[in-house]
N, C-alpha and C positions, 0 to 999 in steps of 0.2 A: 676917760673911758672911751673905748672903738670897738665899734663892731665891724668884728670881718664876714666877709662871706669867699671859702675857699671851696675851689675845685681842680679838677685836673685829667686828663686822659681824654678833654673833649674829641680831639681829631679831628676839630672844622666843623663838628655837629653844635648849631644853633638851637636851643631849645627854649622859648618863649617867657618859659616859665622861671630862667636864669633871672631877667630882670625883678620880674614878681618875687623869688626867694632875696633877693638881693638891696628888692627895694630900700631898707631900713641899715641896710649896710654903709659902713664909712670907707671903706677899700676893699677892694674884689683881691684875692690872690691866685693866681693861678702856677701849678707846682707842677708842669711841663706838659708835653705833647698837647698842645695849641692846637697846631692843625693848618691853622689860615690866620696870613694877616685881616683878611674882615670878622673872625671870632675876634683877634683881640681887639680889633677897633670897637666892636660892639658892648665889650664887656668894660674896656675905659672910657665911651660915652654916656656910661652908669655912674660909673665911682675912680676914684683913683687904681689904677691897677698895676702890682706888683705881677711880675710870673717870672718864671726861669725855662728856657727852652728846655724839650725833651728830646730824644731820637729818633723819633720822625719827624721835627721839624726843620724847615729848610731855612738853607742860607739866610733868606730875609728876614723870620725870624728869630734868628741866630745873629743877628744883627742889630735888632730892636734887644733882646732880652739878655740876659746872663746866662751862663749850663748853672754858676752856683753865684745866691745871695744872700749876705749878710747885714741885716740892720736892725736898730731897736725901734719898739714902738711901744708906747706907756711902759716904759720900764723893763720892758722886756727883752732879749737877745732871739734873734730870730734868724735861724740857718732853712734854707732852703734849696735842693736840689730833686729833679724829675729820678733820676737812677740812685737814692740812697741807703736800701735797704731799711730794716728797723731793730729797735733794742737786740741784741743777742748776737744781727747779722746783718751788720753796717757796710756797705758794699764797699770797697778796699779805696774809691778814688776820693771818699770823704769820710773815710774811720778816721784817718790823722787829724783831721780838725777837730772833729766832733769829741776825741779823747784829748787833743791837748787843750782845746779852750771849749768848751758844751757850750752852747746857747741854753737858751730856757726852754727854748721849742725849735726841735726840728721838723722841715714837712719831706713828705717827697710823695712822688706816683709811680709811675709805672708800673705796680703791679697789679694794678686795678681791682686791688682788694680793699676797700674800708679796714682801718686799723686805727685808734686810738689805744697808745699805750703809755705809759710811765716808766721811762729807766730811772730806774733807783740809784743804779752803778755811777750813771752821769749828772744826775738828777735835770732830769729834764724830759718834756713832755715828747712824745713821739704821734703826729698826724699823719694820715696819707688818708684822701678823702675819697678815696675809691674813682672810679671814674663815672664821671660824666656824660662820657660823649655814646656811640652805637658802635664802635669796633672794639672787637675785642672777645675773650671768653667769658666776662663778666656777665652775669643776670641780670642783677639792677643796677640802675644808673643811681649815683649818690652825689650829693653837695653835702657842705659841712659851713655851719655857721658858730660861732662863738665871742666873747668877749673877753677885750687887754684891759685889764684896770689896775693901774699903779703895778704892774708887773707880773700880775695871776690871771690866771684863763679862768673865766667862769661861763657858765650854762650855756654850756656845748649841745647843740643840735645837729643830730643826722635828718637830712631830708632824702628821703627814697624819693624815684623820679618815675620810678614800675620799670617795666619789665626795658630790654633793650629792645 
């Protein structure tokens, strides 16, 4: 069993309380727009950390990260991309994957809406953990926590951060 702790949309905003949600986590994820190489230093001097660059971020971390990552973890297939849309309206640069081989879960950001969904169609779980960070049109800042055991997601938490 692992517990992650995922976010995304930070944009280089440090928020304190990242290490405190995160404490009890086994790998941090982060599903694009970073921001700054010192957020990701920060958030891998916690835990192991996964992310994949978003479209604001620059060269160097587009040099550290992936745009898209694929790996399992307790059993589980895990796609991850910053620009992936969700169930219904999977954004065109990663429908081909997600239809010809699905993972079990896909993440992505960018739209800086909290979404937890279930495609039925692909059978596979759909996250986007809203964002995190103070840019943007979003209200609250969101983290998501959850658990991989033997290949199922269990007892998914949203953490609201208040307002931006």
């Amino acid at each position: 069993m692992i517990k992650i702790g995922l976010l995304s949309d930070t944009h280089g905003y440090w928020d304190a309380r990242y290490a405190h949600y995160f404490a009890d986590c086994d790998e941090i994820w982060h599903a694009g727009d970073i921001g700054s190489l010192e957020l990701a230093d920060r958030l891998a001097a916690l835990h192991p950390l996964r992310a994949v660059y978003g479209n604001i971020d620059g060269h160097e971390l587009r040099a550290r990260f992936p745009q898209t990552l694929r790996f399992t973890v307790e059993g589980a297939e895990v796609l991850m991309k910053h620009i992936g849309g969700y169930p219904g309206n999977y954004d065109p640069s990663v429908r081909g994957s997600l239809l010809t081989r699905p993972p079990k879960l896909f993440i992505s950001g960018h739209s800086h809406i909290l979404k937890v969904k279930y495609d039925r169609t692909l059978g596979m779980l759909h996250i986007n953990p809203g964002a995190a960070g103070k840019q943007g049109f979003h209200k609250v800042r969101t983290l998501v926590r959850f658990l991989i055991d033997q290949g199922q997601f269990k007892d998914l938490e949203v953490i609201e951060l208040g307002e931006k």
